[in-house]
KEKOL-555068 format. One record per residue: x, y, z of N, C-alpha, C, O, CB in turn; residue number from 1; chain. Coordinates in Angstrom, 2 decimals, decimal comma, padded with zeros to 5 digits, m for minus. Glycine has a CB too. Layout:
% KEKOL-555068
{node {X; Y; Z}; {X; Y; Z}; {X; Y; Z}; {X; Y; Z}; {X; Y; Z}; NUM; 'A'}
...
This chain:
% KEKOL-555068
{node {m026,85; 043,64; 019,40}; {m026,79; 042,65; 018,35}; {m027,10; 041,29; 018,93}; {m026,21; 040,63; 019,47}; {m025,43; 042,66; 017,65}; 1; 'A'}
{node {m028,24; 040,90; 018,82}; {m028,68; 039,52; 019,39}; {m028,64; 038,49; 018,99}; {m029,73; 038,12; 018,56}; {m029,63; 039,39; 019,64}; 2; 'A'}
{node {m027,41; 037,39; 018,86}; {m027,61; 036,11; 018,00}; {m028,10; 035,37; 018,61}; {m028,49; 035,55; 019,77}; {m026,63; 035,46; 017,45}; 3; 'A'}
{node {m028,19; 034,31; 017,91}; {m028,51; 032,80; 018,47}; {m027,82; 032,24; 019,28}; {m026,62; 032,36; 019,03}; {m028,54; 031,86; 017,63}; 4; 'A'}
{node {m028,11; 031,48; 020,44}; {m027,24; 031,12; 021,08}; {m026,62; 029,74; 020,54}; {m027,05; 029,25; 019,50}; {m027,71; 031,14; 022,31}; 5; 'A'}
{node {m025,47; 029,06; 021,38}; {m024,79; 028,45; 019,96}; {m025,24; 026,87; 021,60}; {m025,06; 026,92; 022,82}; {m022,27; 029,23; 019,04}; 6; 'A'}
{node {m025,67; 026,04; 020,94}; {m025,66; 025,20; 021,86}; {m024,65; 024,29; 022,28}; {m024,14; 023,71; 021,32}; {m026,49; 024,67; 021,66}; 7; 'A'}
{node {m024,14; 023,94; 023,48}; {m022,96; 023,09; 024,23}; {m022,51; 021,95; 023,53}; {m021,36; 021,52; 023,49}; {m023,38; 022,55; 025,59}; 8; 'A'}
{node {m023,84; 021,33; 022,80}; {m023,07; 019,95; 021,79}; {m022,65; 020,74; 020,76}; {m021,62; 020,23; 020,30}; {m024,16; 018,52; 021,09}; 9; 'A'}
{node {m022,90; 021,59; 020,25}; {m022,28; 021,93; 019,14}; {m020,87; 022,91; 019,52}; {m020,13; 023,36; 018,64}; {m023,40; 022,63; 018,22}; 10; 'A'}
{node {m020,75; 023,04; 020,42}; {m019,41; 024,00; 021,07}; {m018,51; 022,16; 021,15}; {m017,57; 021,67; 020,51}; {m019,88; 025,26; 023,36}; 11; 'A'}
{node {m019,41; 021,62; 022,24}; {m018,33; 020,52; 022,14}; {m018,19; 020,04; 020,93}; {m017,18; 020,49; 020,39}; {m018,54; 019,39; 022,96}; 12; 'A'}
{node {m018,98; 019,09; 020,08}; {m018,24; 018,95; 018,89}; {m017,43; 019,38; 017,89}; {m017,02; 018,89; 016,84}; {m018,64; 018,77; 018,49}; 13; 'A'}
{node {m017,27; 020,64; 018,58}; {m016,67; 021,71; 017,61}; {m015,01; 021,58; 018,19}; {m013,96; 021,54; 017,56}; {m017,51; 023,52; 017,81}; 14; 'A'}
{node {m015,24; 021,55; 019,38}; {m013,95; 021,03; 019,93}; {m013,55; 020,04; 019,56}; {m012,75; 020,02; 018,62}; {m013,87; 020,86; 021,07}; 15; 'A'}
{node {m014,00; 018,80; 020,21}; {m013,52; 017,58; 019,66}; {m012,99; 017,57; 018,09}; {m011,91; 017,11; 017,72}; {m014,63; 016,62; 019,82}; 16; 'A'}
{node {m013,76; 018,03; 017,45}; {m013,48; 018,13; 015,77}; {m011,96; 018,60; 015,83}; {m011,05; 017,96; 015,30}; {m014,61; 019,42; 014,80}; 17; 'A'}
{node {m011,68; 020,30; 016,82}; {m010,93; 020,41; 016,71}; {m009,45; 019,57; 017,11}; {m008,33; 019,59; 016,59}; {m011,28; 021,19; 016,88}; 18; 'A'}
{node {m009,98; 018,91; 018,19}; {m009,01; 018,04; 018,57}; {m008,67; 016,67; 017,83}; {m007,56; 016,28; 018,19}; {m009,32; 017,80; 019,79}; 19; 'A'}
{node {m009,11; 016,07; 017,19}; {m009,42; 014,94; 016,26}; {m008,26; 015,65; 015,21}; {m007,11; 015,21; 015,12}; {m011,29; 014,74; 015,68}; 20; 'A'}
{node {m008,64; 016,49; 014,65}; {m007,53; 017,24; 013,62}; {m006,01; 017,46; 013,76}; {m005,08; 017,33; 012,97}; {m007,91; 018,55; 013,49}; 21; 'A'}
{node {m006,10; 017,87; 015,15}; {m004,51; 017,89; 015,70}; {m004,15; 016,67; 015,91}; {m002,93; 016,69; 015,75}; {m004,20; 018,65; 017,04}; 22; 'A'}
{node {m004,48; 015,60; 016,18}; {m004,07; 014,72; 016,35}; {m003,91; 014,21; 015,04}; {m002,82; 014,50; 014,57}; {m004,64; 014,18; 017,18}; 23; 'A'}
{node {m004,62; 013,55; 014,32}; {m004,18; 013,39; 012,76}; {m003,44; 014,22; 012,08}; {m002,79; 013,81; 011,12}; {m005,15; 013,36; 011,97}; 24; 'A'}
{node {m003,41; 015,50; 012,46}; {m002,35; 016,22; 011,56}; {m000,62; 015,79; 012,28}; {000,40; 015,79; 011,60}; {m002,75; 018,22; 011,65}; 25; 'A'}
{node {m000,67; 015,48; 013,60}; {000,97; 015,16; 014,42}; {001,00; 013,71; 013,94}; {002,14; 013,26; 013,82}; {001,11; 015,29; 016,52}; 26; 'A'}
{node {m000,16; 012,77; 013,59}; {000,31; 011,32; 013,37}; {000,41; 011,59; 012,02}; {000,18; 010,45; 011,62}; {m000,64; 010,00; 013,82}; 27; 'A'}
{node {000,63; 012,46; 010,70}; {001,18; 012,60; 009,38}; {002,08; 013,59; 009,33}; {002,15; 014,73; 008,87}; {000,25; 012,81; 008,41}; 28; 'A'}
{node {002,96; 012,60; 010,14}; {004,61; 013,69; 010,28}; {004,97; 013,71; 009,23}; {006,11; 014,12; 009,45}; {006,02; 013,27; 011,13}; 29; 'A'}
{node {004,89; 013,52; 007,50}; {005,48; 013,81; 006,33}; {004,61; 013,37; 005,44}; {003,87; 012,48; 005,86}; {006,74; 013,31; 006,16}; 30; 'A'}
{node {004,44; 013,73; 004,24}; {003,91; 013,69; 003,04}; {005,11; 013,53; 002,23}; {005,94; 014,41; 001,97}; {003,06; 014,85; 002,73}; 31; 'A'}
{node {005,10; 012,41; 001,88}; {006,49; 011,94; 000,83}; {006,46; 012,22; m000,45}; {005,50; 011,76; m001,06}; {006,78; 010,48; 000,70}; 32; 'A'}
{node {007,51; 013,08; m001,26}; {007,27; 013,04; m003,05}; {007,65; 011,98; m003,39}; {008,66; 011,34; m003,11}; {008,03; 014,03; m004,04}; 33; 'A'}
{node {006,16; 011,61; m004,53}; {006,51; 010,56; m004,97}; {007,48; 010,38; m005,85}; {007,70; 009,23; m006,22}; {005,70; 010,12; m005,30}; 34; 'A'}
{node {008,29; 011,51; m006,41}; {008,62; 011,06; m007,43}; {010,03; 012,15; m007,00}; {009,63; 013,18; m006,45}; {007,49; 011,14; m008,83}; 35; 'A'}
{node {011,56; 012,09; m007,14}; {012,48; 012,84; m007,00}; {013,85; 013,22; m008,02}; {014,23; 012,29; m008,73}; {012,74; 012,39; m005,98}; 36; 'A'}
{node {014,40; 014,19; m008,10}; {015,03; 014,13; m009,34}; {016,17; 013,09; m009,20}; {016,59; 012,60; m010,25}; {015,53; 015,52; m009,77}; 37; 'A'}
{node {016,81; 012,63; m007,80}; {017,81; 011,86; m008,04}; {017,48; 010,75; m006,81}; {017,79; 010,80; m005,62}; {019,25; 012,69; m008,05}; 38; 'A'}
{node {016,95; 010,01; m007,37}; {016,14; 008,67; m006,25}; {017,21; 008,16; m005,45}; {017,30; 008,15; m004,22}; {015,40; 007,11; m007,11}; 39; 'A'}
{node {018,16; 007,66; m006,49}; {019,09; 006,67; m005,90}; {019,93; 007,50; m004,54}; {020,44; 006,89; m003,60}; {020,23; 006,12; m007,22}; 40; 'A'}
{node {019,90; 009,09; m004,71}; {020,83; 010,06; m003,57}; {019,90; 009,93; m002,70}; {020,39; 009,46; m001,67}; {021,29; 011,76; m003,85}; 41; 'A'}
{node {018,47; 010,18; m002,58}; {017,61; 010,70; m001,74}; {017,50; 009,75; m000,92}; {017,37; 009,97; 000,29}; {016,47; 011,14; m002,21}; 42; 'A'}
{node {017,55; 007,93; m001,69}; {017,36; 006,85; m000,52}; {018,53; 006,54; 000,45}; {018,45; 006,03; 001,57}; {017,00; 005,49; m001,16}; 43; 'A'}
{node {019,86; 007,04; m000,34}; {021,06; 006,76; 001,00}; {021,23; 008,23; 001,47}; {022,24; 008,38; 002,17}; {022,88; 006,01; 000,45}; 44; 'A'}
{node {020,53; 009,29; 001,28}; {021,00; 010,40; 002,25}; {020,03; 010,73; 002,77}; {020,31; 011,38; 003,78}; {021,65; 011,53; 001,78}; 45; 'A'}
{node {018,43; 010,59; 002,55}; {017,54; 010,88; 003,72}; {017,22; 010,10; 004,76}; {016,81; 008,95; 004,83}; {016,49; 011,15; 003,36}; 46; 'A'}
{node {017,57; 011,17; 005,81}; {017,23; 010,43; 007,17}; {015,64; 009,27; 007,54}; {015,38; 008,22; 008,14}; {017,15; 011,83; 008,19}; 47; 'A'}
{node {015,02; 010,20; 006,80}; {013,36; 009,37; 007,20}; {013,49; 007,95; 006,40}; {013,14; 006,84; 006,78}; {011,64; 010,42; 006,43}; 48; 'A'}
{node {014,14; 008,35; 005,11}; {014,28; 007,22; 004,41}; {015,09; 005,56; 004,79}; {014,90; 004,35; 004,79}; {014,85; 007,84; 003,40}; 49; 'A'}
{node {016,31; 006,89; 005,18}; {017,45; 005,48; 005,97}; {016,67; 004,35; 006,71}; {016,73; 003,13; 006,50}; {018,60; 006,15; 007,40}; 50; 'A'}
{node {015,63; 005,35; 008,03}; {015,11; 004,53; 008,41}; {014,39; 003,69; 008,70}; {014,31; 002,89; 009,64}; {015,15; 004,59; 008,57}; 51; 'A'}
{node {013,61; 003,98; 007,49}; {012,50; 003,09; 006,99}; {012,77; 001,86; 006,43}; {011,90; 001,08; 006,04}; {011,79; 003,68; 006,08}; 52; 'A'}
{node {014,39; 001,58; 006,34}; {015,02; 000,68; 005,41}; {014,75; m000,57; 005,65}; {014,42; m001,41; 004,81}; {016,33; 000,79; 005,36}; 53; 'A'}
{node {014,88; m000,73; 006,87}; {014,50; m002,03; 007,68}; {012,69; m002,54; 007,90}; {011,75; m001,92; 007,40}; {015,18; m001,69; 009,28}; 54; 'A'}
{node {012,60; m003,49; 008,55}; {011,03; m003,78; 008,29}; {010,23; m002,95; 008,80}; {010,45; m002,79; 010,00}; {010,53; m004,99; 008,76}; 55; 'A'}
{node {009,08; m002,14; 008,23}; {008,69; m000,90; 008,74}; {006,84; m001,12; 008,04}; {006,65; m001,36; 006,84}; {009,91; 000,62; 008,01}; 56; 'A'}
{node {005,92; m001,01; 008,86}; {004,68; m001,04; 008,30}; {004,22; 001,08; 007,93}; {004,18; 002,07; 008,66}; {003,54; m002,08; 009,70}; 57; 'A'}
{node {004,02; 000,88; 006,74}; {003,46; 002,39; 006,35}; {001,39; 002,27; 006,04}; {000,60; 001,32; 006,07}; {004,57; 002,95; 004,43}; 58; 'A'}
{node {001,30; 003,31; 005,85}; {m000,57; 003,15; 005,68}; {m000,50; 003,94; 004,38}; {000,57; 004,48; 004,06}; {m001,86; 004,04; 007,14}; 59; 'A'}
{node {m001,57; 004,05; 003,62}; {m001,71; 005,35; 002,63}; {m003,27; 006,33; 004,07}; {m004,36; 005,97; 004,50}; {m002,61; 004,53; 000,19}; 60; 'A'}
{node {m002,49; 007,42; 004,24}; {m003,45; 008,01; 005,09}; {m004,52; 009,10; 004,29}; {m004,91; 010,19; 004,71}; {m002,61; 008,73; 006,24}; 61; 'A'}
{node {m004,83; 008,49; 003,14}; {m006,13; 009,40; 002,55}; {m007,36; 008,98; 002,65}; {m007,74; 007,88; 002,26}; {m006,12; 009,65; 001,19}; 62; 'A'}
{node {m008,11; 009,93; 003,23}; {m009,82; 009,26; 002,41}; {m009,42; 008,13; 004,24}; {m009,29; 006,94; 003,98}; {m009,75; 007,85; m000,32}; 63; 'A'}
{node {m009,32; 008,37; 005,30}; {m009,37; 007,21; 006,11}; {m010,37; 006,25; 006,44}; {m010,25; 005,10; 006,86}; {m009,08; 007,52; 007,04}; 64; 'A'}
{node {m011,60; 007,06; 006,11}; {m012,97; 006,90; 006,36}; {m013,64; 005,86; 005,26}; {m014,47; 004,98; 005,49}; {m013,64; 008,35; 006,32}; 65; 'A'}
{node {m013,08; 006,18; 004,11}; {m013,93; 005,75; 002,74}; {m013,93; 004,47; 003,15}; {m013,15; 004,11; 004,03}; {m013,28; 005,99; 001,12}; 66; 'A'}
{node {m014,81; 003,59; 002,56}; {m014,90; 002,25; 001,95}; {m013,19; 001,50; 000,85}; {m012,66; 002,09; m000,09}; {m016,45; 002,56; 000,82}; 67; 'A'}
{node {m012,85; 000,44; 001,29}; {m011,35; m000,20; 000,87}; {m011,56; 000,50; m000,64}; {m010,87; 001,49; m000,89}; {m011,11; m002,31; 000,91}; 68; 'A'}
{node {m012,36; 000,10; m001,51}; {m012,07; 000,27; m003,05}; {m011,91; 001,85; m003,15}; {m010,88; 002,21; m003,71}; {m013,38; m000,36; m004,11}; 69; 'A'}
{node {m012,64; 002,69; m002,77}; {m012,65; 004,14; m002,75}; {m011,12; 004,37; m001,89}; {m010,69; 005,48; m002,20}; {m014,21; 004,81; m001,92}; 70; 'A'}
{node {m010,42; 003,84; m001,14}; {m009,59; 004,28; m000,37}; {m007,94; 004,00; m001,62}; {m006,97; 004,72; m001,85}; {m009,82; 003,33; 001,30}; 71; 'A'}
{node {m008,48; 002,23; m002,29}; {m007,09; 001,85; m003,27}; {m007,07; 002,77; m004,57}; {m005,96; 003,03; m005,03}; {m007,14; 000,09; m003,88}; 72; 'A'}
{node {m008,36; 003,37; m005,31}; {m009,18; 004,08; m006,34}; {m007,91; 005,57; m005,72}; {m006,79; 005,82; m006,15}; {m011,49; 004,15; m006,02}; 73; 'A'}
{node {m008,53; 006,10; m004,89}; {m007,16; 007,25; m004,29}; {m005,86; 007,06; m004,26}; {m005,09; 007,82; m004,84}; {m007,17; 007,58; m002,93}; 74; 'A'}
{node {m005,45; 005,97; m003,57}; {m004,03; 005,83; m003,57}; {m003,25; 005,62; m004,79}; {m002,06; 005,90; m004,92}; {m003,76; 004,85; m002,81}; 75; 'A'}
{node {m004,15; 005,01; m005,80}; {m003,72; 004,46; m007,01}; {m003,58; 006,15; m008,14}; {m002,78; 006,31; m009,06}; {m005,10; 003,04; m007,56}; 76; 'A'}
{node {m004,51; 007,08; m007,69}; {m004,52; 008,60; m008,36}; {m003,80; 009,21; m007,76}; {m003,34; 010,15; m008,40}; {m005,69; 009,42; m008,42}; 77; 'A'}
{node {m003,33; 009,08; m006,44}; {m002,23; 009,98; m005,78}; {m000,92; 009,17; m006,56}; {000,04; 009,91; m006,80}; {m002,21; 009,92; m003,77}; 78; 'A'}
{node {m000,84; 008,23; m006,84}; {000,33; 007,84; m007,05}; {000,76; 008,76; m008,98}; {001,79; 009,24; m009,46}; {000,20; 005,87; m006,85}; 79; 'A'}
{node {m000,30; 008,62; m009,37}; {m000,37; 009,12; m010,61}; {m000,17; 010,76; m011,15}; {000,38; 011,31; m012,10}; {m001,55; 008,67; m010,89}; 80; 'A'}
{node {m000,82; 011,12; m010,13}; {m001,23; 012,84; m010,06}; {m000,07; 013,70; m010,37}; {000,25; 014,11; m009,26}; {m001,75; 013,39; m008,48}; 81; 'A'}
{node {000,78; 014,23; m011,27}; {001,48; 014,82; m011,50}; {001,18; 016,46; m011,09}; {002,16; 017,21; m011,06}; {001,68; 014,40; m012,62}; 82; 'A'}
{node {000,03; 016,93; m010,81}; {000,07; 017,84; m010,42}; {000,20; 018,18; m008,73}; {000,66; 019,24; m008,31}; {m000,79; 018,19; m011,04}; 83; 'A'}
{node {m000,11; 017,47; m008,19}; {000,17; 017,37; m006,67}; {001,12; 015,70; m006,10}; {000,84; 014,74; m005,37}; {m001,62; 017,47; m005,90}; 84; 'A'}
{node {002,12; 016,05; m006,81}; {003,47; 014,90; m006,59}; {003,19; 014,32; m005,27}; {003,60; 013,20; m005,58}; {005,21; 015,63; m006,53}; 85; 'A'}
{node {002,72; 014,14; m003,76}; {002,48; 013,91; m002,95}; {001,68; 012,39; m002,41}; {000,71; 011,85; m002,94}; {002,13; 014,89; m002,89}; 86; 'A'}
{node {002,37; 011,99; m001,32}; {001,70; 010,10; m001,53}; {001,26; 011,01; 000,29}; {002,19; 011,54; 000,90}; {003,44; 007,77; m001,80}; 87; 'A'}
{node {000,21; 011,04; 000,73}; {m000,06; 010,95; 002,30}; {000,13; 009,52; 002,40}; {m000,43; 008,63; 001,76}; {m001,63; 011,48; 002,90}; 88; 'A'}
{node {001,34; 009,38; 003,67}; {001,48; 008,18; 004,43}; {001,27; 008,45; 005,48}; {001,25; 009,65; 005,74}; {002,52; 007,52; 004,42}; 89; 'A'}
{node {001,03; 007,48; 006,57}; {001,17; 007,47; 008,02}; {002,17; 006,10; 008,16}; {002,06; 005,05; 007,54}; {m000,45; 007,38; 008,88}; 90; 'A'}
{node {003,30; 006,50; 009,31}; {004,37; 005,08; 009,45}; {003,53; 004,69; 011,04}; {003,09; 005,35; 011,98}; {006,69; 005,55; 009,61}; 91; 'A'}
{node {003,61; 003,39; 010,73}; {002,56; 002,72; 011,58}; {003,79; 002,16; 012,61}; {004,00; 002,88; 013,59}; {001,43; 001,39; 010,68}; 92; 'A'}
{node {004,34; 001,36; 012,51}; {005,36; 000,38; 013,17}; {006,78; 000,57; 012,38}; {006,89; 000,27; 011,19}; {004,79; m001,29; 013,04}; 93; 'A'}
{node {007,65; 001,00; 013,00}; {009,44; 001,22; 012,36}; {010,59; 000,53; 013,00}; {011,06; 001,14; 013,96}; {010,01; 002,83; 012,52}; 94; 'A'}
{node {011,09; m000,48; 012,73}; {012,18; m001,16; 013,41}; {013,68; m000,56; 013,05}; {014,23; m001,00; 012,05}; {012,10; m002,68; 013,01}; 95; 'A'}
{node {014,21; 000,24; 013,69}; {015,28; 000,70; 013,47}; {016,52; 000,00; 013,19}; {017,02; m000,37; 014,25}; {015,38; 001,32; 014,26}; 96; 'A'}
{node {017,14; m000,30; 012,29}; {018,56; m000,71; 012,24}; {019,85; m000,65; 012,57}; {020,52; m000,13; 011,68}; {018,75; m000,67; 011,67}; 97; 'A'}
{node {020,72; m001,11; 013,90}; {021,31; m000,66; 014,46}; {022,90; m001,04; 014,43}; {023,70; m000,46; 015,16}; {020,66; m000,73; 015,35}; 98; 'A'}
C-alpha cells in the first residue's frame, strides 16, 4: 500500500498546531456559566469566584484571532446564547486577598 509521503513541514506544523492547542486549552482553566440558579450563593461559596473578588484582569478568550468588532459581536452573543450558557474567559492577572 503506497502513500504519499507526508512532508517534515507539514509533520512539524502538525505538531506545533498540536502544541499551540495544549497550551491554550491549560491557559482556559474554566468556562464560567453565565447565568446560575442562585448567584448571590455561588459568589460567596465559589472558590474561583472568592478569588477573583479583589482586583483581577479577565479576557473574553473567543475568536482570539478575529478583528476587535468581530471579537465584541461574539462576546456580546455568548453573553446572550441561552443555548450554550457559557462566557470563555482567560484570567490574565489575579491579586489575591489576604
Amino acid at each position: 500500500m503506497g502513500g504519499a509521503a507526508i512532508s517534515p513541514a507539514i509533520v512539524a506544523a502538525a505538531r506545533y498546531a498540536v502544541m499551540v492547542a495544549a497550551d491554550v486549552q491549560q491557559q482556559m482553566r474554566c468556562c464560567m456559566p453565565t447565568v446560575v440558579d442562585n448567584q448571590l450563593e455561588k459568589f460567596e461559596t465559589d472558590p474561583e469566584i472568592r478569588q477573583l473578588v479583589g482586583p483581577s484582569q479577565i479576557a473574553f478568550a473567543g475568536l482570539p484571532h478575529a478583528p476587535v468588532m468581530e471579537r465584541r459581536n461574539a462576546l456580546l452573543q455568548s453573553c446572550i446564547d441561552r443555548q450554550q450558557p457559557r462566557l470563555p474567559i482567560v484570567v490574565l492577572k489575579v491579586e489575591i486577598e489576604k
